[in-house]
C-alpha positions as CSV (number, residue, x, y, z in Angstrom):
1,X,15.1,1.6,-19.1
2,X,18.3,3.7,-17.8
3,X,18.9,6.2,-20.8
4,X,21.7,8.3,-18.9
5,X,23.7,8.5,-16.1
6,X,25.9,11.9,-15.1
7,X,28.0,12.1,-12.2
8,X,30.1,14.7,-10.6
9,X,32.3,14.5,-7.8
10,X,31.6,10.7,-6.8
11,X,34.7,8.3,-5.4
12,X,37.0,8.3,-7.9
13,X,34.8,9.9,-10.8
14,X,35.3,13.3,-11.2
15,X,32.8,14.1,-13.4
16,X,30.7,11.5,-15.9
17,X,28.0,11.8,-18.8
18,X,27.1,8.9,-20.3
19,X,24.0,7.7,-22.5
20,X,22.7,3.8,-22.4
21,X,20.6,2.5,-25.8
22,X,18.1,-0.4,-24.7
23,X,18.9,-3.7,-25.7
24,X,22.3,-6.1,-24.0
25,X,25.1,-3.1,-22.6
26,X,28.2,-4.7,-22.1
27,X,30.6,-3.4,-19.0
28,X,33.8,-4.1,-18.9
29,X,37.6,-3.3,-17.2
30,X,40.3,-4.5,-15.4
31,X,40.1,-5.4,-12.0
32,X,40.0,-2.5,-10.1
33,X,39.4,-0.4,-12.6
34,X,35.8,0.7,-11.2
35,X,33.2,-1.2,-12.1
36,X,31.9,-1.3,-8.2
37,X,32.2,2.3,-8.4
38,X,29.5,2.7,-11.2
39,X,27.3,0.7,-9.3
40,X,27.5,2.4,-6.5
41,X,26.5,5.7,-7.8
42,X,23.4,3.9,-9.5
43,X,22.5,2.8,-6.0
44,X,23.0,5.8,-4.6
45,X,20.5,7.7,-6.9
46,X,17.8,4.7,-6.0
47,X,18.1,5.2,-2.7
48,X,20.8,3.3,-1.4
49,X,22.3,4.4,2.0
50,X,24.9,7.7,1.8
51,X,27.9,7.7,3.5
52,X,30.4,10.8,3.3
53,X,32.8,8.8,2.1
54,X,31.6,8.8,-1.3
55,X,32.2,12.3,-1.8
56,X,35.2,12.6,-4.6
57,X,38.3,14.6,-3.3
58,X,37.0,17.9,-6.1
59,X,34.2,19.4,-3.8
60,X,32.2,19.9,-1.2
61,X,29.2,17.2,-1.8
62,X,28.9,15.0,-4.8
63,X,25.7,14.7,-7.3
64,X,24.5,11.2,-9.4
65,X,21.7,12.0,-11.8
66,X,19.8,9.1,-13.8
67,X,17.3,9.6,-16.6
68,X,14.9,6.7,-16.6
69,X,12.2,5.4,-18.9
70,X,9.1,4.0,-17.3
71,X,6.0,4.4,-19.5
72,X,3.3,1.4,-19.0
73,X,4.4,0.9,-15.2
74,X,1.0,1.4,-13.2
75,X,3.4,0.5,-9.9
76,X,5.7,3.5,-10.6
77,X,2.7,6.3,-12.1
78,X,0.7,5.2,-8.1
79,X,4.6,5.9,-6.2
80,X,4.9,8.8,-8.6
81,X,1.2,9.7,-7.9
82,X,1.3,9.4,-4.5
83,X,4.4,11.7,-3.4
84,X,3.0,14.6,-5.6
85,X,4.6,14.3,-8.9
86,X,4.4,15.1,-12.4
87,X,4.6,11.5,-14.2
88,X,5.9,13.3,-17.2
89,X,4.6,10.5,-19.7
90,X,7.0,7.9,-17.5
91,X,10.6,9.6,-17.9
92,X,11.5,10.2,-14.7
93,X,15.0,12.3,-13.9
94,X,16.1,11.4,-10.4
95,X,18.8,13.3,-8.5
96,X,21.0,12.8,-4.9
97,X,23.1,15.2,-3.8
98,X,25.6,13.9,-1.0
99,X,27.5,16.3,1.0
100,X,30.7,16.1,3.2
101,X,28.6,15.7,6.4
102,X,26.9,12.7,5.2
103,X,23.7,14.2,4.7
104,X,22.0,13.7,1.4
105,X,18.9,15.6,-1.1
106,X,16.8,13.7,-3.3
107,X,15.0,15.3,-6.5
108,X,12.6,13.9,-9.0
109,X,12.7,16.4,-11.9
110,X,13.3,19.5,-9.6
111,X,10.9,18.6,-6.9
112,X,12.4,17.3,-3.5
113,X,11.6,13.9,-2.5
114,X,12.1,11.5,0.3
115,X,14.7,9.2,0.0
116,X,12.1,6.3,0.8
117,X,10.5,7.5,-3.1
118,X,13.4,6.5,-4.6
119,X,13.7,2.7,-2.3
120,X,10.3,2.3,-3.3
121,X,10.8,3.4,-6.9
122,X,14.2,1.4,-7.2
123,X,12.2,-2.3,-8.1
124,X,11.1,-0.7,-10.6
125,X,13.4,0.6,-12.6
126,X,16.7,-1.5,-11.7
127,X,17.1,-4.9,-10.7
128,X,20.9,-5.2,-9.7
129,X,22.2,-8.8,-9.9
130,X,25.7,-9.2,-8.1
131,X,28.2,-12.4,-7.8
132,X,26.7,-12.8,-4.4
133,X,23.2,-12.7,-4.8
134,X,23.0,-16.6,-5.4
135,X,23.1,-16.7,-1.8
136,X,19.2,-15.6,-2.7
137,X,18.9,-19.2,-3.6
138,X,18.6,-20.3,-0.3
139,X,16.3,-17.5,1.0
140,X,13.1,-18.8,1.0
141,X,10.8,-15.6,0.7
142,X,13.2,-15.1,-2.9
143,X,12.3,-18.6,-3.9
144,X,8.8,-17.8,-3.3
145,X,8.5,-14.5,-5.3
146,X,9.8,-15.9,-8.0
147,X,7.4,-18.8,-8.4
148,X,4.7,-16.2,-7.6
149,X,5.8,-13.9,-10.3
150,X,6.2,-16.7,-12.9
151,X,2.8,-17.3,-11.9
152,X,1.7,-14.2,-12.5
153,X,0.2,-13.9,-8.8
154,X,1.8,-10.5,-8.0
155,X,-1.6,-8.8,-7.7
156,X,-3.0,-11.6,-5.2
157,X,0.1,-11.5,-3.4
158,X,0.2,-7.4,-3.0
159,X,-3.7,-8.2,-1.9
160,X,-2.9,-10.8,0.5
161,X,-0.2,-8.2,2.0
162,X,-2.4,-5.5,2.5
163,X,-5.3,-7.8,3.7
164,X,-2.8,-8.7,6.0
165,X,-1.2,-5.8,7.2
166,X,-4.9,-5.0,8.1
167,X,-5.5,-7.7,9.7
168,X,-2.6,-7.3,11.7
169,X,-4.0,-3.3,12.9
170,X,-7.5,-4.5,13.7
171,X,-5.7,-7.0,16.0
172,X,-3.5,-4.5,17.6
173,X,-6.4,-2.3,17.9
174,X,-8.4,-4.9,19.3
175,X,-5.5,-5.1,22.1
176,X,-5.4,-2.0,22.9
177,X,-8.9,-1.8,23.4
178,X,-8.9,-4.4,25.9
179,X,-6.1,-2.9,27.8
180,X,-7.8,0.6,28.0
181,X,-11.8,-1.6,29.1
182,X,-9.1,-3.3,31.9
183,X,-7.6,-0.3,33.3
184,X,-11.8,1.4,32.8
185,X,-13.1,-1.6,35.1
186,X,-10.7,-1.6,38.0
187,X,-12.1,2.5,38.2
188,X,-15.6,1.9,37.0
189,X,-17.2,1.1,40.2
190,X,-15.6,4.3,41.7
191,X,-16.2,6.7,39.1
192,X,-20.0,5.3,38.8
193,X,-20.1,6.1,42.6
194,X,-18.7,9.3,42.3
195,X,-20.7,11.0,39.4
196,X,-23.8,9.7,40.7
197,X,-23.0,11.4,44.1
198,X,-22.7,14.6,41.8
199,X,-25.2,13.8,39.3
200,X,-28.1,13.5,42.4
201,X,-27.1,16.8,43.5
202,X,-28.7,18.5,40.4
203,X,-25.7,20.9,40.3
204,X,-26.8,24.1,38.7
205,X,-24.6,27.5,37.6
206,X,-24.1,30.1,39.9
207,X,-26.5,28.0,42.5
208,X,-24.1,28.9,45.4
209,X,-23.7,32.8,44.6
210,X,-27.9,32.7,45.0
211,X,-27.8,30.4,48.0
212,X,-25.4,32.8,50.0
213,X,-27.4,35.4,48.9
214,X,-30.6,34.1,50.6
215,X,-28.8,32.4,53.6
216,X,-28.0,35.9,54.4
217,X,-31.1,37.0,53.8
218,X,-32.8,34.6,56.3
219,X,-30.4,34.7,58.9
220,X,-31.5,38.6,59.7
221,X,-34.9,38.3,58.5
222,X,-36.8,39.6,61.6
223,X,-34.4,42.6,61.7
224,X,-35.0,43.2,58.0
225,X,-38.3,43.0,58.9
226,X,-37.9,45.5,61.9
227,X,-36.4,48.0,60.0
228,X,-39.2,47.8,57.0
229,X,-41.8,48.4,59.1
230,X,-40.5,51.2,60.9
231,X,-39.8,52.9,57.5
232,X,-43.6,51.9,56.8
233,X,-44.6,54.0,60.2
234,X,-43.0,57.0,59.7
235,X,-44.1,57.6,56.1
236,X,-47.7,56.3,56.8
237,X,-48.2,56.3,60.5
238,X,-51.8,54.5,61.3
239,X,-52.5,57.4,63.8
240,X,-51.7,61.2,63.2
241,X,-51.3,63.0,59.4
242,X,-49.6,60.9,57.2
243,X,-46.6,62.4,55.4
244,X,-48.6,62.0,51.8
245,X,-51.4,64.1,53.3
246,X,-48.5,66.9,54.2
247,X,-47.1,66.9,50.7
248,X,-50.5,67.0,49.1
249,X,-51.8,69.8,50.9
250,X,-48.2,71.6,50.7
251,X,-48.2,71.5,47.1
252,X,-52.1,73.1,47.1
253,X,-50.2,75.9,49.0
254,X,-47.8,76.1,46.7
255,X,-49.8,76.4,43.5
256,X,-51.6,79.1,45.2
257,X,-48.5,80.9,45.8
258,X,-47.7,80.2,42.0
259,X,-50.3,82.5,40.3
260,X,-48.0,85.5,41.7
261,X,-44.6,84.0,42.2
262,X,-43.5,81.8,39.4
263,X,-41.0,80.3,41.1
264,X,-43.1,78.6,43.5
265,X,-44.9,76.8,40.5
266,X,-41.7,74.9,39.6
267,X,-41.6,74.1,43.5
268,X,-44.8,72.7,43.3
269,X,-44.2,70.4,40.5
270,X,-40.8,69.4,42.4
271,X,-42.9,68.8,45.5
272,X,-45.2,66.5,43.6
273,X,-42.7,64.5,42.0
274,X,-41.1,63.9,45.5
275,X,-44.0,62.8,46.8
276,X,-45.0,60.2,44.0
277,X,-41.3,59.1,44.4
278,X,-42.1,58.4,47.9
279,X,-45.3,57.3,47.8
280,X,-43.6,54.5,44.7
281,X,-40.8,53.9,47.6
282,X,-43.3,53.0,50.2
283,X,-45.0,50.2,48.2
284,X,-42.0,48.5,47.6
285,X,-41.0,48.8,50.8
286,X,-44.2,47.1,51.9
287,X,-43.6,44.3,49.2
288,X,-40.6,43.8,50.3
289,X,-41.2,43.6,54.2
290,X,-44.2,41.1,53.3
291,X,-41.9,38.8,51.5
292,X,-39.4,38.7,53.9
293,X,-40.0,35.2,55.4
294,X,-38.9,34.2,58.4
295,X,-38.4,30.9,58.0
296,X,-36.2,28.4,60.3
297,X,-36.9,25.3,57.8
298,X,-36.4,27.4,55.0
299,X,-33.0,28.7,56.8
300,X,-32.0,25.4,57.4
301,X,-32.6,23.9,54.0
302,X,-30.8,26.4,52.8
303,X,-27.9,25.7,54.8
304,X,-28.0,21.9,54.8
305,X,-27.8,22.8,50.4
306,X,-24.6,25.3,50.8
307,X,-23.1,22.5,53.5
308,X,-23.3,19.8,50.6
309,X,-22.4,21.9,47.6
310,X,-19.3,23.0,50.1
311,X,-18.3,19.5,50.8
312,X,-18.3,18.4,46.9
313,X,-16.5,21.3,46.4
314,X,-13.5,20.2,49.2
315,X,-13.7,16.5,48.3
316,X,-13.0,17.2,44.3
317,X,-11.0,20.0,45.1
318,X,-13.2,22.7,43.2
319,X,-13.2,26.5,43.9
320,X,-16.9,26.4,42.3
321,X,-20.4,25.0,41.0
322,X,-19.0,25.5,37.0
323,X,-15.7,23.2,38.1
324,X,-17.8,20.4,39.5
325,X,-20.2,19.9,36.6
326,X,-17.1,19.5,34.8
327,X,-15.8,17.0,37.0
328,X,-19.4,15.1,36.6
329,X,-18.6,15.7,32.7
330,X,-15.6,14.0,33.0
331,X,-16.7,11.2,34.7
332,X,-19.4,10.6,32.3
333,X,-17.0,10.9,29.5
334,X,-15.3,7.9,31.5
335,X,-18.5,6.0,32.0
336,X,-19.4,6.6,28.7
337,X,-16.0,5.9,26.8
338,X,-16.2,2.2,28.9
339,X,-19.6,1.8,27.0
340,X,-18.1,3.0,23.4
341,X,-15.0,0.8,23.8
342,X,-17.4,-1.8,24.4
343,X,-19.0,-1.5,21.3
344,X,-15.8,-1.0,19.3
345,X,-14.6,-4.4,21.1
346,X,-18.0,-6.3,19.6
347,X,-17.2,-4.0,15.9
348,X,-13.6,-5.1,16.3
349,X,-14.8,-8.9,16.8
350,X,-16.6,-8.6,13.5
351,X,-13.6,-6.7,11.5
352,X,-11.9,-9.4,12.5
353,X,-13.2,-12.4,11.4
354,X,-14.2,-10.7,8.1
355,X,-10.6,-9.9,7.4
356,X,-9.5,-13.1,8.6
357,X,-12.0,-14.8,6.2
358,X,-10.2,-12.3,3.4
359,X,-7.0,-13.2,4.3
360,X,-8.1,-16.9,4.5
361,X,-9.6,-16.5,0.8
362,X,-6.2,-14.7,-0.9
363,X,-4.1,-17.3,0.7
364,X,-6.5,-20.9,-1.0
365,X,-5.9,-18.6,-4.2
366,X,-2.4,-18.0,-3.5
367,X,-2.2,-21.8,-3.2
368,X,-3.9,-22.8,-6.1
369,X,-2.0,-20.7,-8.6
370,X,0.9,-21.4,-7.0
371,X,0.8,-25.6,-7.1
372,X,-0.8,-25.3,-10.8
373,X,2.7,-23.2,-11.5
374,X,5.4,-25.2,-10.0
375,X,5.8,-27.7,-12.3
376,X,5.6,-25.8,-15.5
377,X,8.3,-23.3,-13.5
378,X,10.4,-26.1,-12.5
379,X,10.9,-27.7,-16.1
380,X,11.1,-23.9,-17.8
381,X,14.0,-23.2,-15.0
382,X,15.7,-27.1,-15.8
383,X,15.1,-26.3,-19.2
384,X,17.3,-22.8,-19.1
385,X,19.9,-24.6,-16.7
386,X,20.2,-27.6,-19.2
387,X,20.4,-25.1,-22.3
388,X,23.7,-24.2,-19.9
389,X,25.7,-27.5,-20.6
390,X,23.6,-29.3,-17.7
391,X,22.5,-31.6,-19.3
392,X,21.2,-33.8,-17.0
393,X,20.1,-31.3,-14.6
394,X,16.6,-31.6,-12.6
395,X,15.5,-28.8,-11.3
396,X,12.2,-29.2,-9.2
397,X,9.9,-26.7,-6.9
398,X,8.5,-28.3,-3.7
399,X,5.4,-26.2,-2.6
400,X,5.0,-26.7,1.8
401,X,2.8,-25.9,4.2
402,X,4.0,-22.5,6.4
403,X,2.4,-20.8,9.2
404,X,-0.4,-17.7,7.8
405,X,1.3,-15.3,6.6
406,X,1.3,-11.5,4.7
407,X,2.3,-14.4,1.4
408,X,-0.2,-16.6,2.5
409,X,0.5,-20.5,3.5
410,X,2.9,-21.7,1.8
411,X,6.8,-22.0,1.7
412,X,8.8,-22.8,-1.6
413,X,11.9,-25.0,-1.7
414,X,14.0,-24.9,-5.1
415,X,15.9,-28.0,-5.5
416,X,18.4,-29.2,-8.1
417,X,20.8,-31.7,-9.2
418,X,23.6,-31.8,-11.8
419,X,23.6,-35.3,-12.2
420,X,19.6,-35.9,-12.8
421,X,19.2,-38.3,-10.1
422,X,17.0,-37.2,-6.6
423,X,17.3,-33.5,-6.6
424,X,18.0,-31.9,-3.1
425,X,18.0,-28.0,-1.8
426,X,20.2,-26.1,-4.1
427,X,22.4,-24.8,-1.5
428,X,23.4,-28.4,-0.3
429,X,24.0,-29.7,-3.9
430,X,24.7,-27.2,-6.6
431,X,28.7,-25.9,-6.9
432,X,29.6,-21.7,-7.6
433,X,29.5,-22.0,-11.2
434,X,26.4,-24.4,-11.0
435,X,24.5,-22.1,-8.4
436,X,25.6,-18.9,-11.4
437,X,23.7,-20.6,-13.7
438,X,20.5,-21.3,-11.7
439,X,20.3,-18.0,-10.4
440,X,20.9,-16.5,-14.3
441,X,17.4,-19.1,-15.4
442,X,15.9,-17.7,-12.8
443,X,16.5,-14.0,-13.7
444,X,15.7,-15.2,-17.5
445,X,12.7,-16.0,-15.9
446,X,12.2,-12.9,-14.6
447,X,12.9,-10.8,-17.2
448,X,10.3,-12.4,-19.2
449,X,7.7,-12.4,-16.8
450,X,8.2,-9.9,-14.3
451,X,8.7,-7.2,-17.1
452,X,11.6,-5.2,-15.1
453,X,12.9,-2.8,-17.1
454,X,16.7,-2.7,-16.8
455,X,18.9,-5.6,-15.2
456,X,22.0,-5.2,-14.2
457,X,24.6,-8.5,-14.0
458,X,27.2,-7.8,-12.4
459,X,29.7,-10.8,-12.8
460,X,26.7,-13.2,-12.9
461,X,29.7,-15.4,-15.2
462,X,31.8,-15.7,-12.0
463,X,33.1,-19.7,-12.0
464,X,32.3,-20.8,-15.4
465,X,34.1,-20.5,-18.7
466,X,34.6,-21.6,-22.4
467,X,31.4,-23.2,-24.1
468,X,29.3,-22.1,-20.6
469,X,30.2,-18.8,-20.9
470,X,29.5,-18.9,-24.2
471,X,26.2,-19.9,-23.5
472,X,25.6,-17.8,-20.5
473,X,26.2,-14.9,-23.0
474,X,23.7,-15.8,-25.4
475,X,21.0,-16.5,-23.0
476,X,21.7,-12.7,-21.4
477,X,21.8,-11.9,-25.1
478,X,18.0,-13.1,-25.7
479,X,17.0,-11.1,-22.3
480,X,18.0,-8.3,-24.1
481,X,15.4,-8.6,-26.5
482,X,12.7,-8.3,-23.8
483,X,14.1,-5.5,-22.0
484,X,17.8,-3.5,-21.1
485,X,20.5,-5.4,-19.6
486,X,23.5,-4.6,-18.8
487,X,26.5,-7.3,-18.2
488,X,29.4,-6.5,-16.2
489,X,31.6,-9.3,-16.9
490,X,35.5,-10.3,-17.5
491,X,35.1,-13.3,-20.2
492,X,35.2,-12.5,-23.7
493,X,32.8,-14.2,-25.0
494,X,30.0,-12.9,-22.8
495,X,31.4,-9.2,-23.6
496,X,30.9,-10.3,-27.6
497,X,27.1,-10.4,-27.2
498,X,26.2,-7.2,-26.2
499,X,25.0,-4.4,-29.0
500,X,26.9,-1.8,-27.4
501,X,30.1,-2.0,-25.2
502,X,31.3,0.1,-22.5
503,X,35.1,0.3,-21.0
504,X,35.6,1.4,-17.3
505,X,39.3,2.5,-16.7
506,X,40.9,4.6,-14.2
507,X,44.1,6.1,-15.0
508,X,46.0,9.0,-12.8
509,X,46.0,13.3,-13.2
510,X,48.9,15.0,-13.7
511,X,48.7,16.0,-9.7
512,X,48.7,11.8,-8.9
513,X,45.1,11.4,-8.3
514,X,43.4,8.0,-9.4
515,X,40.3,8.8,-11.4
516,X,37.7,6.4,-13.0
517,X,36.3,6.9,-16.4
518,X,33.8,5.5,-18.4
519,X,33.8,5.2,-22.7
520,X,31.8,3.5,-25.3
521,X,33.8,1.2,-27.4
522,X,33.1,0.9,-31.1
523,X,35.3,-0.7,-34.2
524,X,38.8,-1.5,-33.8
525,X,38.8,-0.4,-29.8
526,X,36.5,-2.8,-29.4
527,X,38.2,-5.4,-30.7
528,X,41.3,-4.3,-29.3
529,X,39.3,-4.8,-25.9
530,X,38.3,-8.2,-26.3
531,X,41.7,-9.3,-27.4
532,X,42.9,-8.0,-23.8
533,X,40.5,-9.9,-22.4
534,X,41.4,-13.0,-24.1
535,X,44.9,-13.0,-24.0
536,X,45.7,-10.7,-20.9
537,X,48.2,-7.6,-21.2
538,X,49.8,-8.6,-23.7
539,X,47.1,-8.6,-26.9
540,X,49.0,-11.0,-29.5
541,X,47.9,-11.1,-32.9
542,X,45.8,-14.8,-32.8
543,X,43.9,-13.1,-29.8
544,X,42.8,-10.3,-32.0
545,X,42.1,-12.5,-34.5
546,X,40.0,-14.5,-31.7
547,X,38.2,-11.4,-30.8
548,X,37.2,-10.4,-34.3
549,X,35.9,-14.4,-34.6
550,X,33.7,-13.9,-31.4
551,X,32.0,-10.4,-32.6
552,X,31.8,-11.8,-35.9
C-alpha cells in the first residue's frame, strides 16, 4: 500500500506531505483543481517519463518521494533482489528527482536506481485506473490477462514467456549460425588449399636464419676448405719440424734457463700454455675443415627450401617464418570454427525442438486452465455488472484459437449485452457508462485475485449517476476491504464510501501564482464537501442535510 507521498517543487505543488491509511481513500475537487496533477507526481516516482515541464516555478529541479508497503510480494523482493537492494522487510521509499534540463535521478532508500526498477516495480505497487482505460476493453492481450489472472495462471504464463523468449534466442542464434557456415563455405575450399600449402611445408621457428646460414656456408665451401687446410700446413707441416716440436723443445730451453733466471720460468709456463692453446686450435680446425661438405645437392636443396619459404613469405605477405605459422593458425582457426559451428548447428537443432516441445507443453496448460475459467469468469463479471442495475446483462468470454505465442494459443474476446439477448464484443455494444461498469467488475476482479496492493480510480464513475453511482461506490467500497483504493471521483455518493477523504484545491499566493494543495477532510468539512458536491457552489441547507444522510 501507498502510506505517504511528499512532494516539492512539482507543477503547481510547491511543496506536499501527506499520509494515506489502507482501506477506500476518497479524492476529491473541483474541476481543475489538480487531481491530474497528483497523479502525475505518483507516476513520475514509478517511472513514468520526465519532462522538464513538470518542474514547479520555486526551483531548480523538483523531487516526488513515495513510501510503499510491499511485504508478502515475492515479484517485488526478486526486482528488489536483483538490482542490489536492501528489501527492508517490504517498505520500500522511492525517490525521482527531475531537474530543469529534463534529466531525472531515481533512488530506492538512498541507493540510485535505474529508472527501468521503478517501471518494473510500478505493477506492483499501483495499479492506476483512468476514465480512458475502458478503451482496455477492446485490447485483446488486456482481456486475456485478466482471464489468466482470474485463473490464477500468472505463473504458467510468466513460464510460457520466458520459454518463449528462449525459444525465440535459440532461433536467432540458430540464424546467425547459418549465415556465418554460408559466408565459411564460399572460403572453405580456398582456405583448405591455402593452409595445406603451408601446413606441408613443416614451417619451423627461425628455419630461415639457419638456412641462410648454411646456404652461405656451402656456397664457399671449397674456399673454406682451402683456407683450413693451409692453416693445418703451417702449424703441422707433413715435411720439416712441426711448430709443436719448436715450442716443446723451446720451453725445455727455457726451464733450463729457469733454475738461474726466474723470470724465464714464468716464460716457460706462458710458452706451454701457448702451445696447448694452439695445439686445441689446430684440432678444431681439422674438425671443422673435415665437416665442411661440399655438396652441390646439399646446396641445392638448400636453396630450392629458402626459394619456397621466400615465396610463402611474398604470397601471404610475411616478413618471417613466426608470421606465417600464424597465418596457418589462422586458417585452422577458420577451418576449425566451420567444424564447431557445425556442431553448434546439430546442438542448436536439438535446443530447438526441446524448447519448442516446452513451449508447446505451457501453451495445452495455458489452454486448459484457461477454457475451465471462462465460464465461471464470465458469470462472476455478469454477476458484478448486474449487481450495477444491469440487470439483464450477459456477459460471456469466448476463448479462440491465435497463432503461438509468448501467451501461448489462445485469444480472448469479452462480450456483453445490456439487454440479455446474443451478447456481441463490448466495444460494438456496451455505451460510456455501461463500458465504466464492465471495466470497474473487472478491476473487482482483480483486486480480489490479482492481490495488487493499491488501485487508484480515477473517475471510473464518469457517465453514470444516482442509484448506479450509488452502487458503483459500494462495490469500490468492498475492494477496499481486500486491499487500498483510492477513488478520485465528482459524485457524492461514491465520495460517501470511503473511510478517509481527501480535498485537492488550488488557490493563488499573495505574488498571483496558482498553487495546488492537498488536505484530509474530517467532521463538519467533510460534510461541508459533500454538500458542494451535491448541490454545486452554492451548499443549501437540504444539501447538507443530503450529505450528512449519505455518510450516515
Amino acid at each position: 500500500m501507498l502510506r505517504s507521498l511528499q512532494v516539492r517543487n512539482y507543477v503547481l505543488i510547491d511543496s506536499l506531505e501527506i499520509d494515506f491509511p489502507a482501506g477506500l481513500v476518497i479524492i476529491t475537487g473541483q474541476t481543475g483543481a489538480g487531481k491530474s496533477i497528483l497523479l502525475g507526481a505518483l507516476s513520475l516516482v514509478l517511472g513514468a517519463k520526465a519532462d522538464a515541464g513538470m518542474v514547479g516555478a520555486h526551483g531548480d529541479n523538483c523531487v516526488v518521494e513515495a513510501e510503499f508497503s510491499v511485504d508478502g510480494d515475492p515479484v517485488a523482493r526478486d526486482i528488489i533482489s536483483e538490482a542490489g537492494l536492501d528489501w527492508n522487510d517490504g517498505t520500500l521509499v522511492i525517490r525521482r528527482v527531475l531537474g530543469r534540463s529534463g534529466r531525472s535521478r531515481s533512488f530506492i532508500g538512498d541507493e540510485p536506481v535505474q529508472v527501468g526498477v521503478l517501471s518494473a516495480l510500478s505493477s506492483r505497487l499501483l495499479d492506476i485506473h483512468s476514465q480512458h482505460q475502458t478503451l482496455l476493453l477492446t485490447d485483446r492481450p488486456f482481456q486475456l490477462s485478466m482471464l489468466d489472472q482470474y485463473a490464477g495462471l500468472d505463473d504458467t504464463v510468466a513460464a510460457c514467456r520466458a520459454a518463449w523468449k528462449r525459444l525465440g534466442a535459440l532461433r536467432t542464434e540458430r540464424e546467425e549460425v547459418r549465415e556465418r557456415l554460408q559466408q565459411l563455405a564460399l572460403q572453405r575450399d580456398y582456405n583448405q588449399a591455402q593452409f595445406d600449402q603451408l601446413d606441408q611445408a613443416r614451417l619451423q621457428e627461425d628455419e630461415l636464419e639457419a638456412l641462410e646460414a648454411e646456404q652461405a656456408q656451402l656456397a664457399h665451401a671449397e674456399e673454406i676448405k682451402s683456407a683450413l687446410f693451409g692453416v693445418e700446413q703451417r702449424l703441422a707441416p707433413e715435411e720439416g719440424e712441426r711448430l709443436d716440436s719448436l715450442l716443446k723443445e723451446s720451453v725445455r730451453q727455457l726451464e733450463k734457463v729457469g733454475a738461474f733466471v726466474p723470470a724465464a720460468a714464468d716464460l716457460a709456463a706462458r710458452m706451454e700454455s701457448s702451445r696447448l692453446e694452439l695445439d686445441d686450435i689446430l684440432s678444431e680446425v681439422s674438425d671443422i675443415e673435415a665437416r665442411t661438405d661440399v655438396s652441390e645437392d646439399r646446396l641445392q636443396a638448400v636453396e630450392d627450401r629458402m626459394s619456397l619459404l621466400y615465396g610463402l613469405m611474398r604470397k601471404h605477405a610475411c616478413s618471417s617464418v613466426s608470421e606465417l605459422i600464424a597465418v596457418r593458425e589462422r586458417l585452422s582457426g577458420l577451418l576449425f570454427d566451420s567444424t564447431a559451428l557445425e556442431s553448434r548447428q546439430a546442438g542448436l537443432e536439438k535446443e530447438i525442438s526441446a524448447a519448442e516441445a516446452e513451449v508447446s507443453g505451457l501453451s495445452d496448460r495455458l489452454h486448459e486452465g484457461r477454457a475451465a475459467a471462462a465460464g465461471p469468469f464470465g458469470t462472476a463479471v455478469e454477476q458484478l455488472v448486474r449487481s450495477l442495475e444491469l440487470d439483464s446483462a450477459l456477459f460471456r468470454v469466448a476463448l479462440e484459437e491465435a497463432p503461438q505465442g509468448a501467451t501461448g494459443r489462445d485469444a480472448v474476446r469479452f462480450l456483453f449485452s445490456a439487454a440479455g439477448d446474443r451478447p456481441v464484443e463490448v466495444a460494438k455494444c456496451a455505451s460510456g457508462g455501461e463500458l465504466s461498469r464492465i471495466m470497474l467488475a473487472l478491476k473487482a476482479m482483480l483486486a480480489r485475485y490479482a492481490k495488487m496492493p493499491s488501485m487508484i480510480f480515477d473517475e471510473i464513475d464518469t457517465g453514470v449517476s444516482g442509484s448506479v453511482a450509488d452502487a458503483m461506490g459500494s462495490l469500490i467500497c468492498r475492494m477496499g476491504e481486500d486491499m487500498q483504493v483510492f477513488a478520485i471521483t465528482h459524485l457524492p455518493q461514491v465520495a460517501a464510501k470511503g473511510q478517509a477523504h481527501y480535498l485537492v484545491s488550488k488557490s493563488l499566493t499573495p505574488d498571483g501564482q496558482a498553487v495546488t494543495t492537498i488536505s484530509r477532510l474530517s467532521g463538519e468539512d467533510r460534510v461541508q464537501e459533500l454538500a458542494r458536491m451535491l448541490s454545486g457552489a452554492s451548499v443549501t441547507p437540504e444539501a447538507v442535510a443530503n450529505a450528512r444522510a449519505l455518510l450516515g
